[in-house]
Structure formats: structure tokens, C-alpha cells
C-alpha positions in Angstrom: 0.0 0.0 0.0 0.9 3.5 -0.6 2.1 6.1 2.2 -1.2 8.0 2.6 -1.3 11.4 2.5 -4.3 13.9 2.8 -5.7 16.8 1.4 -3.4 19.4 3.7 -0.8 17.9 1.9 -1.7 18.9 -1.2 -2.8 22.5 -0.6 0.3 23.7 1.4 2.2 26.4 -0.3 5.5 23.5 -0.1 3.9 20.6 -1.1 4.9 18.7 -4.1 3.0 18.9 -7.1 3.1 15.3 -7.5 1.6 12.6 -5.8 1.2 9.1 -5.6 -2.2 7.3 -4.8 -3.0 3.1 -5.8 -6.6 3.9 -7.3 -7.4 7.5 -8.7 -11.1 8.0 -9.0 -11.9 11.0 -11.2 -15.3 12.2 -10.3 -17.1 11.5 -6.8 -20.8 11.0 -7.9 -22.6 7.7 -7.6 -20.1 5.5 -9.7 -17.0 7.0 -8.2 -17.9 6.3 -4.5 -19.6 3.1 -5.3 -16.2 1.9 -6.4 -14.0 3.7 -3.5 -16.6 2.4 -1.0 -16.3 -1.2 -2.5 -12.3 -1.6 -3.3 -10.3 -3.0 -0.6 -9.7 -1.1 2.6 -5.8 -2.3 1.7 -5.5 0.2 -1.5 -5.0 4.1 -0.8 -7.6 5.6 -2.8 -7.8 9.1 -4.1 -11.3 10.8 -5.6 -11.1 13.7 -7.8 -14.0 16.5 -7.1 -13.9 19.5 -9.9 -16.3 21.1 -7.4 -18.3 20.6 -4.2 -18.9 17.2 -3.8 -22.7 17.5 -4.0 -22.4 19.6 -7.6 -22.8 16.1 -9.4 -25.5 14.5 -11.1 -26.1 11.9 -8.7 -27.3 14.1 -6.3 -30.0 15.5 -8.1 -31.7 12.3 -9.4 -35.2 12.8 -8.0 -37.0 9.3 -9.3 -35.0 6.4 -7.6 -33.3 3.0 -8.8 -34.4 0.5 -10.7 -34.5 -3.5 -10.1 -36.7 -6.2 -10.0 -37.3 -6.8 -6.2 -40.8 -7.3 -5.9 -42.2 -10.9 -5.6 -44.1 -10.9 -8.9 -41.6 -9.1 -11.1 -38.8 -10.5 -12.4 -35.6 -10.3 -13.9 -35.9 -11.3 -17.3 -39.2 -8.6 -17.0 -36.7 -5.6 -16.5 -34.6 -6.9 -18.8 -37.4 -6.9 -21.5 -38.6 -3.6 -20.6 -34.8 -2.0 -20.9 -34.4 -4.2 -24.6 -37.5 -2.4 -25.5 -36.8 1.1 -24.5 -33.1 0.7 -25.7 -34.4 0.5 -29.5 -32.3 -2.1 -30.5 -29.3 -0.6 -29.5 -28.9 -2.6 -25.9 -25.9 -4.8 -25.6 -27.7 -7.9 -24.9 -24.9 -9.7 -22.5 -24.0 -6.3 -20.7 -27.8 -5.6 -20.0 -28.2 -9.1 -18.8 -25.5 -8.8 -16.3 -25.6 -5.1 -15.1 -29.7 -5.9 -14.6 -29.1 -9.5 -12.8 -27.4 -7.8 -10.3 -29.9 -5.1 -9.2 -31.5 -6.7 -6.1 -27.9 -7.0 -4.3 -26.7 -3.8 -5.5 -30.1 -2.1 -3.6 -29.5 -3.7 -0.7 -25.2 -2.8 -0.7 -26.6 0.6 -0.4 -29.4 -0.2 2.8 -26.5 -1.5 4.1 -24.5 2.0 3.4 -27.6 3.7 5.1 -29.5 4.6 2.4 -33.2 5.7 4.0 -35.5 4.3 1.4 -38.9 5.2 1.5 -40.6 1.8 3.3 -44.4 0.2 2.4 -46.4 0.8 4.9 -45.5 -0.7 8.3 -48.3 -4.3 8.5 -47.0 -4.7 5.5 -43.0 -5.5 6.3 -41.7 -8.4 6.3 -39.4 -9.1 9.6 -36.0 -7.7 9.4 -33.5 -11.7 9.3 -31.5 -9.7 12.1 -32.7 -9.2 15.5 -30.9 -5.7 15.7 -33.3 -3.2 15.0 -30.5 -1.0 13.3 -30.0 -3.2 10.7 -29.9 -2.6 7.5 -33.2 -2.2 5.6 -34.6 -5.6 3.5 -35.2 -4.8 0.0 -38.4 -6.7 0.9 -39.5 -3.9 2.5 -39.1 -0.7 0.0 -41.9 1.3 -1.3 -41.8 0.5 -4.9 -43.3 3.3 -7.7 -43.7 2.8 -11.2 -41.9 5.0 -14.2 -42.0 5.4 -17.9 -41.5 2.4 -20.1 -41.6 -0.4 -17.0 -44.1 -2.8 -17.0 -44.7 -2.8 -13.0 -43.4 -1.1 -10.1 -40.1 -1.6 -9.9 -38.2 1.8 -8.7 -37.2 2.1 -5.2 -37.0 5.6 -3.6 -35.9 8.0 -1.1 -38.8 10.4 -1.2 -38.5 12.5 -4.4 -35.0 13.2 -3.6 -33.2 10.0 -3.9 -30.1 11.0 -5.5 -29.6 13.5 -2.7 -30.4 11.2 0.2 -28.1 8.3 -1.5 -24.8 10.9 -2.0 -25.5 11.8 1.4 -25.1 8.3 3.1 -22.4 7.4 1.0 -20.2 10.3 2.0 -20.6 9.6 5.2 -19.3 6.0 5.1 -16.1 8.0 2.4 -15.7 10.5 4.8 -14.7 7.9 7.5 -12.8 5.6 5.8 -9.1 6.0 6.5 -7.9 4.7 3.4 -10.0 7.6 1.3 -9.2 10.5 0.5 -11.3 13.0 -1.2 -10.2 16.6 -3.1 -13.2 18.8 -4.0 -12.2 21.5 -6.4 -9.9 19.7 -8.5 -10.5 19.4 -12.3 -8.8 16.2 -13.8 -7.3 17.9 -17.5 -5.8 14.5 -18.8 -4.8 11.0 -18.6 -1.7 10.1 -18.3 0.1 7.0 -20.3 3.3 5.5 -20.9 3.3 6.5 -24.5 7.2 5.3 -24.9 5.0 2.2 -24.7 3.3 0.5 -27.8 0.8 -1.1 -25.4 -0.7 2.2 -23.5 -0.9 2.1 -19.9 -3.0 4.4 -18.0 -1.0 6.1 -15.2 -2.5 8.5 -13.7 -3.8 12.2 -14.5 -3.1 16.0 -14.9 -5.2 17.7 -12.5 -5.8 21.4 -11.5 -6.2 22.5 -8.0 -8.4 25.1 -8.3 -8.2 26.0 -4.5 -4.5 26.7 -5.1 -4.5 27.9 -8.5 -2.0 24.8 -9.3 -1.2 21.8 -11.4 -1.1 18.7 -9.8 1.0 15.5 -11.5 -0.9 12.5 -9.7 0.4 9.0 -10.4 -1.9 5.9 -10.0 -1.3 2.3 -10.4 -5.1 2.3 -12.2 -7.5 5.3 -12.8 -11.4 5.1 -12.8 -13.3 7.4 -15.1 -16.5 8.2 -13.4 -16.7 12.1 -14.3 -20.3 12.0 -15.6 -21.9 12.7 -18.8 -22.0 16.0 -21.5 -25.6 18.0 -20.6 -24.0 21.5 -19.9 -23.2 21.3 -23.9 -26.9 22.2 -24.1 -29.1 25.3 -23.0 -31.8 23.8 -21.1 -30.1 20.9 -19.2 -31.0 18.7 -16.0 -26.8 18.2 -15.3 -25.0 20.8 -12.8 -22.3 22.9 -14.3 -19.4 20.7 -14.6 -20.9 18.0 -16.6 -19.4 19.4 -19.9 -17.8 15.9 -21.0 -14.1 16.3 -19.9 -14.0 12.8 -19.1 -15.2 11.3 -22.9 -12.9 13.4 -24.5 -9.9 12.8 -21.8 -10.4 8.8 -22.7 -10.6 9.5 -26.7 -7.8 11.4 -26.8 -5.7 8.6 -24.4 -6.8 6.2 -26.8 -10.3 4.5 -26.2 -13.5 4.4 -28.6 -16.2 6.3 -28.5 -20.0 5.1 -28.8 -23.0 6.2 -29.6 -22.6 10.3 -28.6 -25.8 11.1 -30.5 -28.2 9.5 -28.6 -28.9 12.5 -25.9 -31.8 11.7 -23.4 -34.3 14.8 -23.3 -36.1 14.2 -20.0 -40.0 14.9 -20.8 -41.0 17.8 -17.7 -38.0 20.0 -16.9 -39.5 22.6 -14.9 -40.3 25.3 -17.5 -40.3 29.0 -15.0 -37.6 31.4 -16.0 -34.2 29.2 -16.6 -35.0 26.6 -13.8 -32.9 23.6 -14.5 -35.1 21.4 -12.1 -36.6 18.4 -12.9 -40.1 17.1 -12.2 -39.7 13.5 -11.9 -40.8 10.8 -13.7 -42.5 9.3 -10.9 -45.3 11.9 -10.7 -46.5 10.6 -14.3 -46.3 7.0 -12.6 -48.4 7.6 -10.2 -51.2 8.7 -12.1 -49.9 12.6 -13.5 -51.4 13.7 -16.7 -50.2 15.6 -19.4 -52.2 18.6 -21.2 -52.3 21.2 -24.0 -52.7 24.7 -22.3 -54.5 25.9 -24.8 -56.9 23.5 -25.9 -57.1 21.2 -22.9 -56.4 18.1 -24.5 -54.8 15.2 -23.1 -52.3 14.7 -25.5 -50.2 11.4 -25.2 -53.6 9.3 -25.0 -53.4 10.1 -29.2 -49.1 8.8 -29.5 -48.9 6.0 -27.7 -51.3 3.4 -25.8 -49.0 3.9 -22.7 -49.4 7.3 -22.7 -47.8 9.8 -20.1 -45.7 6.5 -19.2 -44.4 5.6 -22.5 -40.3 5.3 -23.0 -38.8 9.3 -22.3 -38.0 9.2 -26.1 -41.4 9.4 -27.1 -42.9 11.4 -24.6 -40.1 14.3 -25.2 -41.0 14.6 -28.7 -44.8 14.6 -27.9 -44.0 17.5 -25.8 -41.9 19.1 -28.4 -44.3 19.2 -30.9 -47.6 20.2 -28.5 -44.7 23.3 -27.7 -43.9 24.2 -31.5 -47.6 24.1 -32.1 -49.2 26.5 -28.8 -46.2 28.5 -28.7 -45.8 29.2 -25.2 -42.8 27.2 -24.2 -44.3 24.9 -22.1 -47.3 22.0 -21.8 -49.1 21.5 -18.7 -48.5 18.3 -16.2 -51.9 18.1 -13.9 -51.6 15.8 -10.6 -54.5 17.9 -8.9 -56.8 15.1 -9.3 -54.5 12.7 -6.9 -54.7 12.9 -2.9 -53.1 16.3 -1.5 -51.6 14.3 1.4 -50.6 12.0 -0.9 -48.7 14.1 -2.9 -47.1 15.8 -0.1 -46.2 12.6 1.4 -44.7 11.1 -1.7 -43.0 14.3 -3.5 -41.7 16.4 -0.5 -39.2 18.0 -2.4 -41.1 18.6 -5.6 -44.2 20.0 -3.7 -41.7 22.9 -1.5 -40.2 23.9 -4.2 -42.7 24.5 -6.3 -44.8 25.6 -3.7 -42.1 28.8 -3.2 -42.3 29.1 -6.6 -45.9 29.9 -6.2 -47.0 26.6 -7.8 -49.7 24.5 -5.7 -49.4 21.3 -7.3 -52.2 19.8 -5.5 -54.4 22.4 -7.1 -52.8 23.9 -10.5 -51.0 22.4 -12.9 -47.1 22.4 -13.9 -45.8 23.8 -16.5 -42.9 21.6 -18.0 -41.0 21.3 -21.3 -37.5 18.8 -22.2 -34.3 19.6 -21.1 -30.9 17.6 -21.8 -30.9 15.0 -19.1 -28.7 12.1 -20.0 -25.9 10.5 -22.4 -27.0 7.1 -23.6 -23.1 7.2 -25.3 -20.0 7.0 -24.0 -16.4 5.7 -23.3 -16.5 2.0 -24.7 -16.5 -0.5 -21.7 -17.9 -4.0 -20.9 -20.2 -4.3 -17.2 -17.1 -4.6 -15.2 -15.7 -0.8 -16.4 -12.8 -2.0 -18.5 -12.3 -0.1 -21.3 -10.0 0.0 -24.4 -6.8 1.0 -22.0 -4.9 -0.8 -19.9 -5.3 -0.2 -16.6 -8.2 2.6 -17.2 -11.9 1.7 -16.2 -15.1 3.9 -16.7 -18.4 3.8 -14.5 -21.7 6.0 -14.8 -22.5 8.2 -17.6 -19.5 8.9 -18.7 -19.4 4.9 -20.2 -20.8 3.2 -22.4 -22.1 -0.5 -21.4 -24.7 -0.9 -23.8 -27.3 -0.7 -21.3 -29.1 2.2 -22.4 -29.2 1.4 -25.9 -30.7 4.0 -28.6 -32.8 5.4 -24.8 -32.0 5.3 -21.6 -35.1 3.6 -19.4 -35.7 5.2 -16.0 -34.1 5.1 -13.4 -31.7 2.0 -14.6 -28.5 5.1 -14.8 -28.4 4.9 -10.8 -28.5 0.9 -10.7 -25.9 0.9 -13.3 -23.6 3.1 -11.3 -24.0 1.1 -8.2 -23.3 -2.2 -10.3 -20.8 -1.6 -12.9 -18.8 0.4 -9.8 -19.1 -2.4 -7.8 -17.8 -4.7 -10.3 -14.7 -2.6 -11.3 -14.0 -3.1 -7.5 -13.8 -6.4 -7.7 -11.4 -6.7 -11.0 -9.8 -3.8 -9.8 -7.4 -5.7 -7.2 -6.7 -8.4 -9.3 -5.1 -6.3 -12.0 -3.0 -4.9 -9.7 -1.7 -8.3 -8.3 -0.7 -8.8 -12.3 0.7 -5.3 -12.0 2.8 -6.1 -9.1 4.1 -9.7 -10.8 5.5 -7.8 -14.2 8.2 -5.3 -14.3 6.4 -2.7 -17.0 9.5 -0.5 -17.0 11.6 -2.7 -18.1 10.1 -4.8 -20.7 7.6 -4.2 -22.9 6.8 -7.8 -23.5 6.2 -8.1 -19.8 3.1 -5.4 -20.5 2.2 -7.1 -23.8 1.7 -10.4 -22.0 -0.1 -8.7 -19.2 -2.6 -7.1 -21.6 -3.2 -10.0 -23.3 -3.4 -12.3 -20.0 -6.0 -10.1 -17.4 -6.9 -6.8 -20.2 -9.8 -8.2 -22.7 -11.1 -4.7 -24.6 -14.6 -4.7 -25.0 -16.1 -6.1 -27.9 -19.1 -4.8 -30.1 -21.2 -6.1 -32.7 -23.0 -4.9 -35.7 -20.5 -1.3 -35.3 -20.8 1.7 -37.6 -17.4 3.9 -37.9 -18.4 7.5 -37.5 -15.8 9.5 -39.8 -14.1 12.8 -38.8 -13.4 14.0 -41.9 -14.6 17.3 -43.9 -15.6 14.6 -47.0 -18.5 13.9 -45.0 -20.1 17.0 -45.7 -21.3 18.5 -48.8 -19.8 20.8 -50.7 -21.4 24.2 -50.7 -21.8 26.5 -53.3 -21.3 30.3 -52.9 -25.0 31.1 -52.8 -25.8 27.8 -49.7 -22.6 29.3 -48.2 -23.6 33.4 -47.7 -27.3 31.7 -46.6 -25.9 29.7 -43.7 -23.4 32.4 -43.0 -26.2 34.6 -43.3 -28.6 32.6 -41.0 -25.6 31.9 -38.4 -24.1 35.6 -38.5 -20.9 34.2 -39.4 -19.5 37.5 -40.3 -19.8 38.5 -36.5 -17.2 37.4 -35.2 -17.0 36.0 -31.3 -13.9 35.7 -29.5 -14.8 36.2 -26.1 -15.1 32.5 -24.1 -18.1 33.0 -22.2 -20.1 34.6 -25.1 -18.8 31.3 -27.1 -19.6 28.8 -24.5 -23.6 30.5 -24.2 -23.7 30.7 -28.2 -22.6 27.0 -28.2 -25.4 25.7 -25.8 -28.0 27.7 -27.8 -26.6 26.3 -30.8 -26.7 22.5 -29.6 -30.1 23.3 -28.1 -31.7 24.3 -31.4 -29.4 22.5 -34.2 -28.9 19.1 -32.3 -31.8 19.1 -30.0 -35.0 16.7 -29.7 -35.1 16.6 -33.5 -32.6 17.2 -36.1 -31.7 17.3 -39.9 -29.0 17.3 -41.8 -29.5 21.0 -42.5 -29.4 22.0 -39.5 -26.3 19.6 -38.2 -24.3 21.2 -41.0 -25.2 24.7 -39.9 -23.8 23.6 -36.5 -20.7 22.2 -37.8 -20.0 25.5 -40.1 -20.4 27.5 -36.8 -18.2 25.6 -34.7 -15.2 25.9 -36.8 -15.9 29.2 -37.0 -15.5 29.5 -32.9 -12.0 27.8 -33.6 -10.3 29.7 -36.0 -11.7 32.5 -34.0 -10.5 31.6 -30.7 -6.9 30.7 -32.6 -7.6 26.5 -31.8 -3.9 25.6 -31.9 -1.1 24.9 -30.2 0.6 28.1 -29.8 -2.6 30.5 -28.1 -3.7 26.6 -26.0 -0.4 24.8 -25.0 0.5 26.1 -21.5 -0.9 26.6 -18.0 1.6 28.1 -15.8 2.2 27.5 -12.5 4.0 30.7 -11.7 1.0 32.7 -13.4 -1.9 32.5 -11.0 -3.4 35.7 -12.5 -3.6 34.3 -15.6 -3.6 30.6 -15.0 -7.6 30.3 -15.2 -7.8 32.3 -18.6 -5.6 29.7 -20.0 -7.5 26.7 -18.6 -11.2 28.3 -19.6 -9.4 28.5 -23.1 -8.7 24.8 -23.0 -11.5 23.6 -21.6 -13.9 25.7 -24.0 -11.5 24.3 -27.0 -12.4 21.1 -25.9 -15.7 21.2 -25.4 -15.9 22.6 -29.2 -14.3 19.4 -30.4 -16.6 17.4 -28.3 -19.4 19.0 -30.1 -18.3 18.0 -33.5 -18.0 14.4 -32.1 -21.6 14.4 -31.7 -22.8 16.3 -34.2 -21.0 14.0 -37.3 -22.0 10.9 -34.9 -25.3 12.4 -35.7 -25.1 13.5 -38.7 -23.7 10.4 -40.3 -26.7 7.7 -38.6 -29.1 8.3 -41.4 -32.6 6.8 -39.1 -34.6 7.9 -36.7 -34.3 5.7 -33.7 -35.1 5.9 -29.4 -33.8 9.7 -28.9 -32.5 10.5 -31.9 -35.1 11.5 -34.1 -33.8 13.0 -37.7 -36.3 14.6 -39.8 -35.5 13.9 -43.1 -34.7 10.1 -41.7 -37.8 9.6 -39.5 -37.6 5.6 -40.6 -35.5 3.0 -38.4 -33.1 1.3 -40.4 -33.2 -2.1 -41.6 -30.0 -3.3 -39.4 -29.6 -1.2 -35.8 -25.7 -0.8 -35.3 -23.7 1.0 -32.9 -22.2 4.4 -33.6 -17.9 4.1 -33.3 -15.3 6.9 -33.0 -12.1 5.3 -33.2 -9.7 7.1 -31.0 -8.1 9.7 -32.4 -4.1 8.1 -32.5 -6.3 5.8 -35.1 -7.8 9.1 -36.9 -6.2 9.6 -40.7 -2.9 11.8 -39.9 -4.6 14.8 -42.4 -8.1 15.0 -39.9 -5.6 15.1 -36.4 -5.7 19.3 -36.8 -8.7 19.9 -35.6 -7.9 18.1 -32.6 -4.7 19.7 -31.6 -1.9 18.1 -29.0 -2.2 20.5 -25.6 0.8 20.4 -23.7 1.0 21.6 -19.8 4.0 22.4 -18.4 5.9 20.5 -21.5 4.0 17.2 -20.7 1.9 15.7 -23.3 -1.7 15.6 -22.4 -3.5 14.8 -25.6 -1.6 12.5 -27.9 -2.5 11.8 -31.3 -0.2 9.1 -31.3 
């Protein structure tokens, strides 16, 4: 085991700007403490905050956690349910395993001291142990029913069961000796042995933003858990650092990509001023309605025969269209006609805040409209979080299991955290023992074998390579070229990074949003490389961060991380523009047929990338050290 160290460490004007830690765990929502929680108390473990721990999207899941744990459902029912959903576009062995192992993974976290909402106490079965502080039975959890499941199946904390979830499991991090956890530091990028032919992850580049300082941190394995891309988009469920740093920090290390353009809209974001909070699913599964303002109408009763509780996918797009006809912005979801107590009892949260908002939702309806919730896409991995690299695993939204398919069914992201977390845990350690038995330094056979012996990259079937190339868009003549510049303002031009980031969300929002067309995707893609060539993208104006330049330290990281951010756009715009169908949440209007044969969208990494296509994805170096490589 490594000597520990701790956060004081870090921050003190002498300390070194490198350290050592066995496990680095880049992000500290669900999937990142799942897996610190679950590794062995042996390992000294490190988990990387870029804020506050609670500013993650685990802490703001309102509906709950999916698995089958009542008597009369049953596995191969969820399973079903998810397949459907997904579109097609589920990885069949990956679902099988991540949703097989739901009813344990619920109870791991009664055991961590989750408080689930309970049925109703004649109802409980006794607790097995006679201490009354045991853990809860899963037995024993008040089940509620979502969007595109067949039964109850979603156990919950109230309507805030992300929040009471992160809280219990920092606790337990918080005590454990062997944990250490740094809020306010932004992982930049992975580090490898690129000397190496067989890449081994090593660690990270990080930024101390408490300190104003970059941090070297050395790992024997890293685990990607730094959340999914929704800040790319205006309207959008995900706090602010949920930009995709972590997708583009594995592509550019050398792992695959999958499946980017499938972005979840969740039906009923609160629609009042530029709220970003969600009203959840749940409401709709307990019997909430959904209405034109203007004429009255319950809509969904005329899209689908499951109406308000049909897959997010399809509900979204009802909503989007009811908005582009009345014009107000928003549709109407009525739960007046349920029990007031009820609805207090069951949706604390949603009734307060709503309620300060001036919104009685036991008497007047809510107004709602999609926002960017979720990244079905991802880093490439299999259920136990291995991904391309050696030595690098992936949990949460940030990966790409196969789970969610084309659409993401509710309430499965938090079970697949908990599971696939869980699971790297348990590889996790055994890697390391291979580690410890072959000298890597010394002999790259040694790594070869090691690879080859304990490091199986994913595999996926039925693939469709996504090509970053300018041949894959048309050529424009003059007069298609002064109408998009016309229609984009291209002849403005924007340097300023804030005014860039804001235009870029708007842009998503409207160009890559609930529905797109190839139109409209090329627009985007004109406007992006405008923002580029604008912002100078290359190495000279984005190569450094200096550590003896505080003052301007954070202009030279917002320029990178914006830069970055514009190259994951183009990512999921040509993964978008190139899947010529219609299918789960993307919808392309000028494709609205599925194809014959669903297959799964692939970015190759970009050392495979064609030589001529690696400018637009320039090398950064900090500090001299190589943090993108294109090779």
C-alpha cells in the first residue's frame, strides 16, 4: 500500500506537485464512490471532485433505482422492458449482467444507510436480524412505477433520492481511513506511458483550483467516473461541470467512443424562467397527466397506448411538438386530481419547491418542457468498467455499457452506477496483483503479456465507424454558403469565451436538440469551426498553463477547456449526422424511418484518426507534458 497522504498535503504552499495514490477515482458521484466504497480497505484511494462534492448529477436524481425486487416481477421482465426502451441498441450480455445484479446492489446501499422510502409498516416483512439497526430488506421498499416499466419496480428515497443516496455514501467515504477526497480539482488528462506500444494508463493531470495549481498524480489504475456532456446544451438537468471532460480525456488517451448522438431529453423539466429542475418521472407514474394549455387536451392518449408513461423518447417529442404548435414554451402536467396528502407525502421536495415558486401542485398544474438529461453514449467498456486502455476503467454516464441502448429507461443510470462500480472493484485488485508480478518499465513484452493475459477490450457487434473527416459533408456552393453564414451571423465574429460557451449551448439546443436534420447539423458544424479559427484553436494560443502565473492561470484553462468542449461538439454532431434513421432519442427529420439493421455508432480514438483529420484536434501540452496525444 501506498504512504497515505491527505488533502493538507496537497494545498500547502510547499507541497509537491506530485503525488502518488494506488486507485485515482476522477469524479465523486454515484459511480466513483460506489467503487471507492467497494475496493479494498488495503488500497490508498484518491477521488477527484472538480467542485463541491454535492455539484454532481447523482445528487439530483429525484426518481430512484431501478431492479426487479418485488415478488411478482422479475428479472428477465426488467430486462425486457430495458431491450424495449433501448431501441435495438442494448448490448444484450452487458444488460443481462448489469440488470441481474440489481437486487444485491439495492441492498449494498441499505447496508450503506440509504433511507428508502418503506411500504407501509403491516405490510414489512421481519428484518432476518434481530438488531433493530440493521440494515433495511429490500423486501420492505416502497416501490413506484416510471416510464417504459411494466410494474413497479423503482425504489426511492422520497423524491430526492439522489440526494439522500450521496449523502449516506459520504458519510461512510468520509470515514474511511484509506479515502481521500479533493473537491475542487478538475482532472485535465490522462496520463500513459506512450514510450509504450501497449498504453498504460498512469494517472492524471489535474488542476487545484483551491490553489491555483497543477497537480501530477500518479496511480497504479485510474477510474473514469466524471459524468456525462448535458452543460453542452441550454436547457439541461446536469450541474455545471458535466461538460464531457471525461469522454474526450479517454478519446484522446486512446479509447472508442460510442454512440454520442443519442442524448436523453427528459419529458418535464420545470419550464419557470431558466430553472434547471426536474419534475420527476415518478409523478407521471403515479397517475400525472399531461395537457395542451390551450386546448385542454390530453395529449399522449393520441401517440402511444401507454401514454404519459411511454419510454422518455417518445414522450419528449410529444411535448416538443404540443410546444412548437401552442407557442408558449411549455405544456401543462396536472396531478390535482391525486390525494393532496398524498402528494405531499410522496414528492416532498417537488411540492416545496414548487410551492415557493408559487406553484400549488395539489391544485394547479405544472408547467414543463424537455431539457438535456442524459448521455445514452460514451467511453467503450464491458459491465465490469474495463475499457480500451490498460489499466483505465469507466463507470456511470461517462461509459458506455450498452445498457441504455438508442434510450435510456428510467431510473436503470443509478443501478448501473452502483453495479458496474461495484464490479470494477472487484477486477480492480486483481489487475493490480498482475501489476505487481510484471516489471512494465523494463520490458515491454512483460506489458504485452499482461494485456493479453488479465486486459480483454470490450467487444461490439454490428459497429458503424463515425468518420471525422470534412468529405463527409457536402460541398457548398457560394450562394448555400452566404445563406448559412447569413442565417448563423458568421460574419460577426466571437472571441470572447463566455459569449462562445452560451452561443454553443444555444446552438446545440436548437441545431442538435429533440429533432434534427442534416441541414441543420451542418449549420452547427459550419459555426463551430468558425469558434475555432476565431478563438486561434492551436497549439501556440492553448499549450501552457503556468504554474508561476496565477493571475492568468484560469484564462488559460477556460481556453482549453472551452476548446475542448468545441471538439466534443463536432463528435456528436458527425455521430449524428452520419446515422441516417430515426431511432429511441435521436429522431432525424429527413430520416424519421428506423433502419433495416440497428448498429452502434464508433469513433475510433483519435491516435487511429487519418494523420490529415488530427488538426482539428490539436496536441495540448501543460507544463511540456503531453496531455492529448494523437499518437
Amino acid at each position: 500500500m501506498s504512504e497515505a497522504w491527505s488533502a493538507d498535503k496537497v494545498n500547502t504552499p510547499n507541497s509537491t506537485d506530485t503525488i502518488q495514490t494506488d486507485v485515482l477515482i476522477i469524479g465523486a458521484g454515484l459511480a466513483g464512490l460506489s467503487t471507492a466504497l467497494a475496493l479494498p480497505p488495503s488500497l490508498n484511494i484518491t477521488v477527484l471532485s472538480k467542485a463541491a462534492l454535492e455539484v454532481c448529477s447523482s445528487h439530483y436524481a429525484q426518481g430512484g433505482i431501478a431492479a426487479s425486487l418485488d415478488k411478482n416481477d422479475r428479472i428477465a421482465d426488467h430486462i425486457a422492458d430495458t431491450l424495449i426502451a433501448g431501441a435495438g441498441l442494448c448490448e444484450a450480455n452487458n444488460t443481462s449482467n448489469i440488470l441481474s445484479a440489481g437486487q444485491q446492489a439495492v441492498q449494498w446501499l441499505c447496508e450503506q444507510g440509504v433511507p428508502f422510502t418503506l411500504i407501509p409498516q403491516q405490510e414489512r416483512q421481519p428484518y432476518n436480524n434481530a438488531n433493530p439497526l440493521a440494515a433495511l430488506q429490500t423486501s420492505n421498499l416502497h416501490l413506484t412505477k416510471e416510464g417504459g416499466h411494466s410494474c413497479r419496480r423503482v425504489a426511492h428515497a422520497d423524491d430526492a433520492t439522489g440526494r439522500h443516496v450521496m449523502e449516506a455514501l459520504t458519510v461512510k467515504v468520509k470515514a474511511a481511513r484509506n479515502i481521500t477526497i479533493l473537491p475542487y480539482h478538475e482532472a485535465l488528462s490522462l496520463l500513459t506511458n506512450s514510450a509504450n506500444p501497449n498504453k498504460q494508463c498512469q494517472g492524471a493531470l489535474v488542476f487545484d483550483h483551491s490553489s491555483q495549481r497543477q497537480l501530477t498524480f500518479h496511480s497504479r489504475a485510474v477510474v473514469l467516473a466524471s459524468g456525462g456532456l448535458g452543460q453542452l446544451f441550454k436547457r439541461a438537468s446536469a450541474p455545471n461541470v458535466c461538460v464531457g471532460d471525461g469522454v474526450m480525456m479517454a478519446w484522446q488517451a486512446g479509447c472508442r467512443l460510442a454512440n454520442l448522438e443519442f442524448i436523453q431529453f427528459h419529458p418535464t423539466g420545470l419550464a419557470f424562467g431558466d430553472s434547471s429542475f426536474l419534475i420527476s418521472e415518478a409523478l407521471r407514474g403515479e397517475g400525472g397527466r399531461l395537457y395542451c394549455p390551450q386546448t385542454g387536451k390530453r395529449f399522449m392518449l393520441d401517440v402511444d397506448k401507454r401514454a404519459e408513461l411511454a419510454p422518455r423518447d417518445i414522450v419528449a417529442r410529444a411535448i416538443a411538438e404540443q410546444i412548437n404548435k401552442n407557442g408558449l414554451g411549455y405544456v401543462n402536467l396536472d396531478v390535482s386530481h391525486l390525494p393532496a396528502e398524498f402528494l405531499r407525502e410522496h414528492f416532498p421536495q417537488i411540492y416545496q419547491t414548487l410551492f415557493e415558486l408559487g406553484i400549488d401542485i395539489t391544485k394547479h398544474p405544472i408547467p414543463v418542457a424537455p431539457t438535456a438529461h442524459y448521455s445514452c453514449g460514451g467511453v467503450v467498456t464491458d459491465a465490469n468498467g474495463v475499457t480500451d486502455m490498460t489499466g483505465l476503467y469507466a463507470a456511470g454516464e461517462v461509459a458506455y455499457t450498452g445498457l441504455h441502448g438508442a434510450n435510456r429507461l428510467a431510473s436503470n443510470s443509478l443501478l448501473e452506477c452502483v453495479v458496474v462500480g461495484r464490479n470494477i472493484a472487484a477486477v480492480l485488485p486483481r489487475y493490480l496483483a498482475a501489476l505487481d508480478k510484471t516489471d512494465t518499465t523494463a520490458n515491454n513484452g512483460n506489458l504485452k503479456q499482461l494485456a493479453a493475459d488479465i486486459w480483454s477490450a470490450p467487444t461490439l457487434k454490428n459497429t458503424q465507424t463515425v468518420t471525422l473527416s470534412s468529405t463527409t459533408l457536402p460541398l457548398f456552393d457560394a450562394y448555400q454558403y452566404s445563406t448559412t453564414k447569413s442565417a448563423l451571423n458568421l460574419d460577426n465574429e466571437v472571441t470572447d469565451i463566455n459569449e462562445i460557451t452560451a452561443q454553443l449551448k444555444t446552438l446545440m439546443t436548437n441545431n442538435m436538440g429533440i429533432t434534427r436534420s442534416a441541414e441543420q447539423l451542418e449549420q452547427a458544424l459550419i459555426r463551430i469551426q468558425q469558434w475555432q479559427q476565431s478563438i486561434g484553436f492551436d497549439k501556440s494560443k492553448h499549450s501552457t498553463i503556468n504554474n508561476e502565473d496565477i493571475a492568468n492561470s484560469q484564462n488559460e484553462l477556460a481556453e482549453f477547456q472551452l476548446a475542448r468542449q468545441l471538439q466534443l461538439a463536432i463528435l456528436v454532431i458527425q455521430s449524428a449526422y452520419q446515422r441516417l434513421e430515426s431511432r429511441g432519442g435521436h429522431y432525424r427529420q429527413d430520416y424519421p424511418q428506423l433502419a433495416t439493421v440497428p448498429k452502434t455508432s464508433v469513433i475510433e480514438p483519435i491516435s487511429h484518426q487519418p494523420s490529415t483529420q488530427i488538426d482539428c484536434f490539436n496536441t495540448f501540452m501543460i507544463n511540456n507534458e503531453v496531455i492529448t496525444e494523437a499518437s
